[in-house]
C-alpha positions as CSV (number, residue, x, y, z in Angstrom):
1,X,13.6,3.4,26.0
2,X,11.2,0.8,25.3
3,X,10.1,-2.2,27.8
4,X,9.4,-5.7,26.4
5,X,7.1,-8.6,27.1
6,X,6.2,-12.1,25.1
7,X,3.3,-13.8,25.4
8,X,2.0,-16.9,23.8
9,X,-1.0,-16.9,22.3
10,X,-3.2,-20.3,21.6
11,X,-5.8,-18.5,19.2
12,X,-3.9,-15.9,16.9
13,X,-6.7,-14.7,14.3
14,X,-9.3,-14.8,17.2
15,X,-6.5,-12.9,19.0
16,X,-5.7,-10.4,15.9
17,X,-9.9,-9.4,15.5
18,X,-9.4,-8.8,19.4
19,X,-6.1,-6.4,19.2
20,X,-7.5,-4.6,16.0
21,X,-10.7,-4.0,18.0
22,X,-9.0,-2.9,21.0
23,X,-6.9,0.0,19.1
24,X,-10.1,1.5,17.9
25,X,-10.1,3.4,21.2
26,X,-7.2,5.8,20.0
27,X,-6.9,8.4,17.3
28,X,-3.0,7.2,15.9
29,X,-3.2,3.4,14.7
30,X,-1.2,1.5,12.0
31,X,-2.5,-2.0,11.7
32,X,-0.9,-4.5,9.1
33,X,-2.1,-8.1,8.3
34,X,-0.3,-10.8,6.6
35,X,-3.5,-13.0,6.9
36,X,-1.4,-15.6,7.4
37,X,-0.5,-15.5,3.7
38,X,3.4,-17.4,3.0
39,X,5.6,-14.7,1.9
40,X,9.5,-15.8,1.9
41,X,10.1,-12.6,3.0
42,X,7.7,-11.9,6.0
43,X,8.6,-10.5,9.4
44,X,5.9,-10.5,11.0
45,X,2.5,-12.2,10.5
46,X,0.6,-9.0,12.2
47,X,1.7,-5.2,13.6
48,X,0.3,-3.0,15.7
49,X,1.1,0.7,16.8
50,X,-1.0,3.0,18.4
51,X,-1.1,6.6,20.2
52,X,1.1,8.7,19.4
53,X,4.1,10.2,21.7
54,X,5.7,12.0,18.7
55,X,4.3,12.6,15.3
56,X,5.5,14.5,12.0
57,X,3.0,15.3,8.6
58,X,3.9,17.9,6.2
59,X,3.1,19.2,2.9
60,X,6.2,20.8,2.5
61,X,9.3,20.6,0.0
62,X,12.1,18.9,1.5
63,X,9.9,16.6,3.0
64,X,12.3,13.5,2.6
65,X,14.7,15.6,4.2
66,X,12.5,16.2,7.2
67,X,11.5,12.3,7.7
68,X,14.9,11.2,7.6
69,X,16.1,13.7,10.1
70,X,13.1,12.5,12.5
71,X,13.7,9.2,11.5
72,X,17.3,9.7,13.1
73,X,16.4,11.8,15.9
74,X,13.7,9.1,17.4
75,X,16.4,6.4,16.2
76,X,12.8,4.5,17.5
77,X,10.0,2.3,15.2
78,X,8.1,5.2,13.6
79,X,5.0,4.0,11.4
80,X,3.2,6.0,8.7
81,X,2.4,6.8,4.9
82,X,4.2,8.4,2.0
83,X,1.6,9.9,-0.2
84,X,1.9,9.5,-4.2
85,X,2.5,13.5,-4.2
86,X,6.1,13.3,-2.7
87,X,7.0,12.6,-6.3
88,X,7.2,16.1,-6.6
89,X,10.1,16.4,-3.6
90,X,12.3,14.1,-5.6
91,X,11.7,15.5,-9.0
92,X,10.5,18.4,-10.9
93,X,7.2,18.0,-10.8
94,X,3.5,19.5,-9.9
95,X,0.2,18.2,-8.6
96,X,-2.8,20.2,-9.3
97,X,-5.4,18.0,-9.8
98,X,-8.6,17.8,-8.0
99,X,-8.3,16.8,-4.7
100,X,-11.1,15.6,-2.4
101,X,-9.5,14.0,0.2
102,X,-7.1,16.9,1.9
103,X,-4.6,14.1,3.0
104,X,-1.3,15.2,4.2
105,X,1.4,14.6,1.9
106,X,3.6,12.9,4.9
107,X,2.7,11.6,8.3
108,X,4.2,9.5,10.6
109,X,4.1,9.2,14.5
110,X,6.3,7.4,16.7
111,X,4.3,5.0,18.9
112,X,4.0,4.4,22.8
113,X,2.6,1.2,22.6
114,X,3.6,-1.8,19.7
115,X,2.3,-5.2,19.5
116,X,4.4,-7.5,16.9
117,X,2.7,-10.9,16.6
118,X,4.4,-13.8,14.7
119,X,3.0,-17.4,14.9
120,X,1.9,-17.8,18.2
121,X,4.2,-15.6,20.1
122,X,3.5,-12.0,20.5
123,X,6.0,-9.3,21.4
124,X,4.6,-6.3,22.9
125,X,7.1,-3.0,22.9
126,X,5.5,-0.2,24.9
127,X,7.6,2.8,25.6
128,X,9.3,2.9,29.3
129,X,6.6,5.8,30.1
130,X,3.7,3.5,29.7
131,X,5.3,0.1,30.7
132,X,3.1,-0.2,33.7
133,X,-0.1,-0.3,31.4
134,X,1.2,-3.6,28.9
135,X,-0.5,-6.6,31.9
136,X,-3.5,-4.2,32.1
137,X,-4.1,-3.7,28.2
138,X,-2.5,-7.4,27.5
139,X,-5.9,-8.4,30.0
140,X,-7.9,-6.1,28.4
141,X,-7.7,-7.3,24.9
142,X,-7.8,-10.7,25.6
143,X,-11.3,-10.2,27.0
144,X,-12.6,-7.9,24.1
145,X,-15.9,-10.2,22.8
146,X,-15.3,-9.7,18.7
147,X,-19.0,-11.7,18.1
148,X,-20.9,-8.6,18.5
149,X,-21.8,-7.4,15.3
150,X,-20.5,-4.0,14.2
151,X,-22.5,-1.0,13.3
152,X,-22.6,-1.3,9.3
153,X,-22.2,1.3,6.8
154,X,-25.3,2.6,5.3
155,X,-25.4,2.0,1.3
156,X,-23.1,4.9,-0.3
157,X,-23.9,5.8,-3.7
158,X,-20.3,5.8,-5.6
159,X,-19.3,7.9,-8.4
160,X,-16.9,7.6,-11.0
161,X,-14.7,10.6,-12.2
162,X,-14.5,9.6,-15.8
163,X,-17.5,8.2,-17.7
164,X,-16.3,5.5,-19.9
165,X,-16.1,7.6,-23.2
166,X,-13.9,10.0,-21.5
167,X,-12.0,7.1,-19.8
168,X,-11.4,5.9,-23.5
169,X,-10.5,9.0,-24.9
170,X,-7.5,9.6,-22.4
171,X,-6.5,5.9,-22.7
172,X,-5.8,6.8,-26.7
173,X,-4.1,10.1,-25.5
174,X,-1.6,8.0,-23.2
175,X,-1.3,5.6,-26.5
176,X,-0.2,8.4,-28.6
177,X,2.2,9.5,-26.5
178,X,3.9,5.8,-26.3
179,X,3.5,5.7,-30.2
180,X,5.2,8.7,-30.6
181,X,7.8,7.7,-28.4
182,X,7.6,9.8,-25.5
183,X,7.3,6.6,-22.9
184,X,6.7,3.0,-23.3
185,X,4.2,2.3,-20.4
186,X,2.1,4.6,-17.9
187,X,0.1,3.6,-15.3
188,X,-3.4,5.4,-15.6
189,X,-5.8,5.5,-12.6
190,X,-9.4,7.0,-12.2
191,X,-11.2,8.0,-9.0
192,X,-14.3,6.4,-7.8
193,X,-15.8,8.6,-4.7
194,X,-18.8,9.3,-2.6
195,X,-19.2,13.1,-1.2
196,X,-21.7,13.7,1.7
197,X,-21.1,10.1,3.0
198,X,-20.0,8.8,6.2
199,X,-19.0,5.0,7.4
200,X,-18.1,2.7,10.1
201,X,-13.8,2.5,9.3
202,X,-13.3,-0.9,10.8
203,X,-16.1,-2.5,9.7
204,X,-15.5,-1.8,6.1
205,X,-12.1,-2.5,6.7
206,X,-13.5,-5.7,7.6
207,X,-15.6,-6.6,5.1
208,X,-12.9,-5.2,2.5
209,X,-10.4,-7.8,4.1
210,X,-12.4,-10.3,4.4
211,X,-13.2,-10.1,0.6
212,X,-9.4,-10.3,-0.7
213,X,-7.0,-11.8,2.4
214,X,-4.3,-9.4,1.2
215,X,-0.8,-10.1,2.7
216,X,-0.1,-6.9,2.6
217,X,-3.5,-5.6,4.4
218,X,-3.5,-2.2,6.6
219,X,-6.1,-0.3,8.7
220,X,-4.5,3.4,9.7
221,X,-6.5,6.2,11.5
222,X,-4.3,9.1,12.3
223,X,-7.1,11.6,13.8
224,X,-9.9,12.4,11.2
225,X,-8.1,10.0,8.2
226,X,-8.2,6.6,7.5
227,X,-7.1,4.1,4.9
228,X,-8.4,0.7,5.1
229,X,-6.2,-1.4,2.6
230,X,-6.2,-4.9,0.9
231,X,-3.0,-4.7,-0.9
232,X,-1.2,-7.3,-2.0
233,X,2.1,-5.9,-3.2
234,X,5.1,-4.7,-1.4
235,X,7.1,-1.4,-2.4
236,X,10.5,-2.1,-0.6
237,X,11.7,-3.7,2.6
238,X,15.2,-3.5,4.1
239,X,16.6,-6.2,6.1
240,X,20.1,-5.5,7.5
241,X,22.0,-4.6,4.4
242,X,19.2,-6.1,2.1
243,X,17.1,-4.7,0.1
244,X,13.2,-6.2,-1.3
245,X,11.1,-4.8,-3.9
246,X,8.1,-6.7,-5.4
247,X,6.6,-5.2,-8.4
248,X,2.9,-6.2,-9.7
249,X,2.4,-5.8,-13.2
250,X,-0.6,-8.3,-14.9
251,X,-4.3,-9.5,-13.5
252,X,-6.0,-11.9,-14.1
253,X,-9.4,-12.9,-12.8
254,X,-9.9,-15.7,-10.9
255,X,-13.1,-18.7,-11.7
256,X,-14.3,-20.8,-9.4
257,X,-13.8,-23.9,-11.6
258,X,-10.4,-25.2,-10.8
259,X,-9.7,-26.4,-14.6
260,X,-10.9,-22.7,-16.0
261,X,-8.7,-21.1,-13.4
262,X,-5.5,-22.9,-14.0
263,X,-6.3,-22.2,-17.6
264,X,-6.8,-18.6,-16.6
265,X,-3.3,-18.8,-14.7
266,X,-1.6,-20.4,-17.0
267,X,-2.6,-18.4,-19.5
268,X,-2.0,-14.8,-17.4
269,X,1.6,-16.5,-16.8
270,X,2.6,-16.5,-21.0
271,X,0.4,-13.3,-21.9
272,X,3.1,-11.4,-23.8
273,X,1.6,-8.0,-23.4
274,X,1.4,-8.7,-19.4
275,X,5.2,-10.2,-19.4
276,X,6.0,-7.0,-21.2
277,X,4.5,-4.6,-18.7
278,X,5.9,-6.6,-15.8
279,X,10.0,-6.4,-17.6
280,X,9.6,-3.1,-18.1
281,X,8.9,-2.1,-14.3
282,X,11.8,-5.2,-13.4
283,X,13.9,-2.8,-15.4
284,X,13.0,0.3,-13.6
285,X,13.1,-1.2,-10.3
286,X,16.5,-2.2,-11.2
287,X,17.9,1.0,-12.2
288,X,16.0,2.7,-8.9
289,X,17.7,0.5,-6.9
290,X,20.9,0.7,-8.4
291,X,21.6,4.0,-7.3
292,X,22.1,2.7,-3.5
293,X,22.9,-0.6,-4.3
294,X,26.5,-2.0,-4.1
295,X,28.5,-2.5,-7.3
296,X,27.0,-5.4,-9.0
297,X,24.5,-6.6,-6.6
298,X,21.1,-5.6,-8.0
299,X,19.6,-9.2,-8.9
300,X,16.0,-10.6,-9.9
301,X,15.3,-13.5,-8.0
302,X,11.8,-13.8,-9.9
303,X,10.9,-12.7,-12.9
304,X,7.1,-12.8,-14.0
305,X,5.9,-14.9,-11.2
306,X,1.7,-15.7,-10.4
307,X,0.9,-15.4,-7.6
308,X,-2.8,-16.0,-6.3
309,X,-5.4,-14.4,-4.6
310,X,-9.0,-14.4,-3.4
311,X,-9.9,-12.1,-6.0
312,X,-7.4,-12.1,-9.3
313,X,-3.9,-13.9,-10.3
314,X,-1.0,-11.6,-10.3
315,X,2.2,-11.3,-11.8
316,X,4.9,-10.6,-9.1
317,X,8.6,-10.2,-9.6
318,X,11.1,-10.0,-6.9
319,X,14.2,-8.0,-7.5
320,X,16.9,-7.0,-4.7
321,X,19.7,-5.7,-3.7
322,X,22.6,-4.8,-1.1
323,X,23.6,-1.8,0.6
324,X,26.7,-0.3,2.3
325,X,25.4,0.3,5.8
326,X,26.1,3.9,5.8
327,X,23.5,4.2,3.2
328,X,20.5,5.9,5.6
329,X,17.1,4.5,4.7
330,X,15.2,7.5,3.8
331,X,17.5,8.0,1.2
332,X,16.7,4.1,-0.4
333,X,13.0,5.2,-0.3
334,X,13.9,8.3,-2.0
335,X,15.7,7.2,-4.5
336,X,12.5,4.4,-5.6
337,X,10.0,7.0,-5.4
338,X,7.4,6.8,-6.2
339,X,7.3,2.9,-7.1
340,X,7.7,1.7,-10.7
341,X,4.7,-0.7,-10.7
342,X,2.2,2.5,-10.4
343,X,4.1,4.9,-12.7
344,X,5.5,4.1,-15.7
345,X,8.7,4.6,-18.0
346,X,10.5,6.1,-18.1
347,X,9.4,7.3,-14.7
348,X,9.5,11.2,-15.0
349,X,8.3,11.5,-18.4
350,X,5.4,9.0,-16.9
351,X,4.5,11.1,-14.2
352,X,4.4,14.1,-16.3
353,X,2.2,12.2,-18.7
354,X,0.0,10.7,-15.9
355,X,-0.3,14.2,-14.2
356,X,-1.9,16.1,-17.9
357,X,-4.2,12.8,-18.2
358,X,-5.6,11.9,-14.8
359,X,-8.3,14.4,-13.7
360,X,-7.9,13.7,-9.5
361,X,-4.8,13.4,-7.4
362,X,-3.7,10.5,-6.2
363,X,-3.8,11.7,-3.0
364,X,-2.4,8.4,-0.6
365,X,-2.7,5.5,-3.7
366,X,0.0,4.9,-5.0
367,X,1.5,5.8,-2.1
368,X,3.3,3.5,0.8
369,X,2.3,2.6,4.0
370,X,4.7,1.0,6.6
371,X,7.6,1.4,9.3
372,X,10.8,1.9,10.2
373,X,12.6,0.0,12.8
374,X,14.9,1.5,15.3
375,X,18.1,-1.0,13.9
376,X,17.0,1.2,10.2
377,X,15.4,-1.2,8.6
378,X,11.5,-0.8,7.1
379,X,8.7,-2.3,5.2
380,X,6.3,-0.6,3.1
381,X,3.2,-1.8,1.1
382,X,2.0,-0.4,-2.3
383,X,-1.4,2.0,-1.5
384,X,-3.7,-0.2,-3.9
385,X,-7.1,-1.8,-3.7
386,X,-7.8,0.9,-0.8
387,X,-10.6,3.1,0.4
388,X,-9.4,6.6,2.0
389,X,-11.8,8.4,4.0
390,X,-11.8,11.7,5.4
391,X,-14.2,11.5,8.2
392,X,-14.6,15.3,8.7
393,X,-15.3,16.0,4.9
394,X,-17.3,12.7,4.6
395,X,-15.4,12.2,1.7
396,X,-14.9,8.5,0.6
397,X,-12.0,7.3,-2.0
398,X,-10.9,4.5,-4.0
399,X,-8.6,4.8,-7.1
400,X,-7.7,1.9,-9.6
401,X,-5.4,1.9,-12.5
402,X,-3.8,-0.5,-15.0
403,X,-0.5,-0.4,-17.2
404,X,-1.2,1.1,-20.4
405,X,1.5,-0.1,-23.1
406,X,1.5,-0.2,-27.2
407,X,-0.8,-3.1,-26.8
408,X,-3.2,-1.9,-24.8
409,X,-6.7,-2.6,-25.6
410,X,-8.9,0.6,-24.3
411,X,-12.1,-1.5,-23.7
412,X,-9.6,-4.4,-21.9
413,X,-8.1,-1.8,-19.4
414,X,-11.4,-1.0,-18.8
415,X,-12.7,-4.1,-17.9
416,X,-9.5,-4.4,-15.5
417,X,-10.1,-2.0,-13.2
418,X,-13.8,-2.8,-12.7
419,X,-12.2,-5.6,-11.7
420,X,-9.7,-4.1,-9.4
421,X,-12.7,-2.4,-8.1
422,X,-14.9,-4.8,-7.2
423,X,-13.6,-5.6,-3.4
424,X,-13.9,-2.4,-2.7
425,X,-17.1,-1.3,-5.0
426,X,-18.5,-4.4,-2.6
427,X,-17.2,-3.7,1.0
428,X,-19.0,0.2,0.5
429,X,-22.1,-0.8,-1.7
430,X,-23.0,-4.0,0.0
């Protein structure tokens, strides 16, 4: 079905700006960047898919049911997003917030041409129909000069959907609910937006990567849409009969004095209210996993762990898994979704909660973005610290949230997501 070639390449970032320019030319593209950052669990340092040969989006119920039978029936690599929404095809649940954006709930398309980059060797998949075109486009790309300048985005004005009084006001609302009893943690997210605004996708993307080095960075366009993401957490990844997820629960900024920011770390790393909101996720991701997993196999191979970033410390855990292989992997994703680390717990009462609070839909953060391989394996990414844009609506989106729990400070959580802003408050404002 699919033709293969390798090729070595001597330059691979000068070769990955090259391959990311290249795709620009056609209206389906998933592009996902390690930037090179060590993750014990990494594939691939870069991925690329683009132009679609068959495709599937719906906002329909039963729309797990519908990926996993075109999943099966490509039994190819098939690369797209799950939308935070889809919460409402695994449980009872509504979404009627405001929604700017007019994403599709689900889409994914099944490529005709894939490049898979790791070190210095790339592996380039094209289907058999197009396998005369990979010495051509192989040519092509390497020639693509990447020290022109791209046209920059005008200067958006951004808005935020909550002023901070009202942002405080729900904050206490979500607290009263965890006094009472009703949950112990929600995640709570506003918008920020820009309406009437258009802007160059890749060179934002650009600038927004450049900013944070994610290793879990993405640049999609499927037609009119695009998400141009610097996350750095994973949702879940299956391996043969192993399962990865990595939640992220507790920031920290980072300081450019190295004594004040191993102070910070240190100091992110025993912070008992961040430990606690990090556990409680461990312990959701646990029981989510559970429900696939064989008998006695969920474990957490990290616990509280910082990691660090351009931009902030985070705390990481690493919890896992193993499955029978008859266990189809649609059904794994199903059974996490949405992921703990953007939700809360208990999960459905947390959503419900979340859903009365927030004032906009979550649209595609909070969401996944990633792959399936044709062997049944995946990887997907958390949809954080990302911009969505509708380019027909010129509509421009980026959400942020934090965990609220019992000792949540409602000027603190504040304060964290202008953090978790700030990359992309810069890449559109700057």
């Amino acid at each position: 079905m699919r033709s293969t070639r390798k090729f070595n390449i001597n330059t691979p970032v000068a070769f990955k700006e090259q391959l990311v320019q290249w795709a620009q030319q056609f209206e389906e593209v998933v592009w996902l960047d390690s930037n090179d950052y060590q993750q014990h669990y990494s594939s691939y340092d870069a991925i690329l898919a683009v132009e679609a040969f068959t495709a599937i989006k719906t906002d329909e119920k039963q729309a797990f049911e519908k990926l996993a039978e075109y999943q099966e029936t490509t039994a190819d690599w098939i690369f797209g997003y799950l939308s935070y929404d889809l919460k409402n095809d695994v449980e009872a649940l509504v979404s009627k917030n405001k929604d700017g954006l007019a994403f599709p709930e689900l889409y994914f398309f099944q490529p005709k041409k894939i490049f898979l980059l790791k070190e210095n060797e790339l592996e380039v998949q094209y289907l058999n129909m197009v396998a005369d075109e990979i010495e051509i486009d192989f040519q092509e790309i390497t020639t693509i000069d990447c020290t022109r300048k791209l046209t920059p985005t005008e200067r958006i004005k951004i808005k935020l959907s909550l002023t901070k009084d009202v942002y405080y006001q729900k904050i206490n609302k979500v607290l009263e609910h965890i006094h009472r009893g009703d949950i112990y943690e929600a995640n709570f997210c506003q918008e920020f937006y820009a309406e009437g605004s258009a802007i160059n996708p890749l060179a934002t993307y650009k600038h927004l990567n450049a900013i944070s080095r994610p290793p879990f960075a993405s640049f999609v366009r499927l037609d009119e849409l695009y998400i141009l993401s610097a996350s750095p957490e994973r949702y879940i990844k299956k391996e043969g009969n192993k399962i990865v997820s990595q939640p992220i629960k507790g920031t920290a900024k980072r300081a450019a004095n190295i004594e004040e920011d191993n102070a910070i770390k240190f100091q992110l790393e025993k912070d008992p209210k961040e430990r606690s909101e990090n556990i409680m996720i461990v312990d959701l991701v646990r029981n989510d996993l559970s429900k696939t997993a064989t008998k006695g196999s969920v474990t957490v191979e990290e616990l509280c762990k910082i990691y660090t970033f351009d931009q902030v410390h985070q705390m990481i855990s690493t919890v896992t898994s193993t499955v029978d292989s008859n266990v189809k992997p649609v059904e794994i994703i199903k059974t996490t979704f949405p992921m703990g680390s953007m939700t809360g717990a208990p999960k459905i009462s947390a959503m419900e909660i979340i859903e009365d609070v927030e004032e906009t839909k979550r649209s595609i953060y909070s969401g996944a973005i990633g792959y399936f391989t044709p062997n049944n394996d995946f990887d997907f990414n958390v949809v954080i610290r990302s911009i969505l844009y509708n380019e027909n609506k010129k509509y421009v989106s980026f959400s942020v949230g934090g965990a609220i729990t019992a000792k949540s400070i409602p000027e603190k959580e504040y304060e964290e997501c202008l953090l978790k802003a700030k990359a992309m408050r810069e890449a559109l404002e700057n």
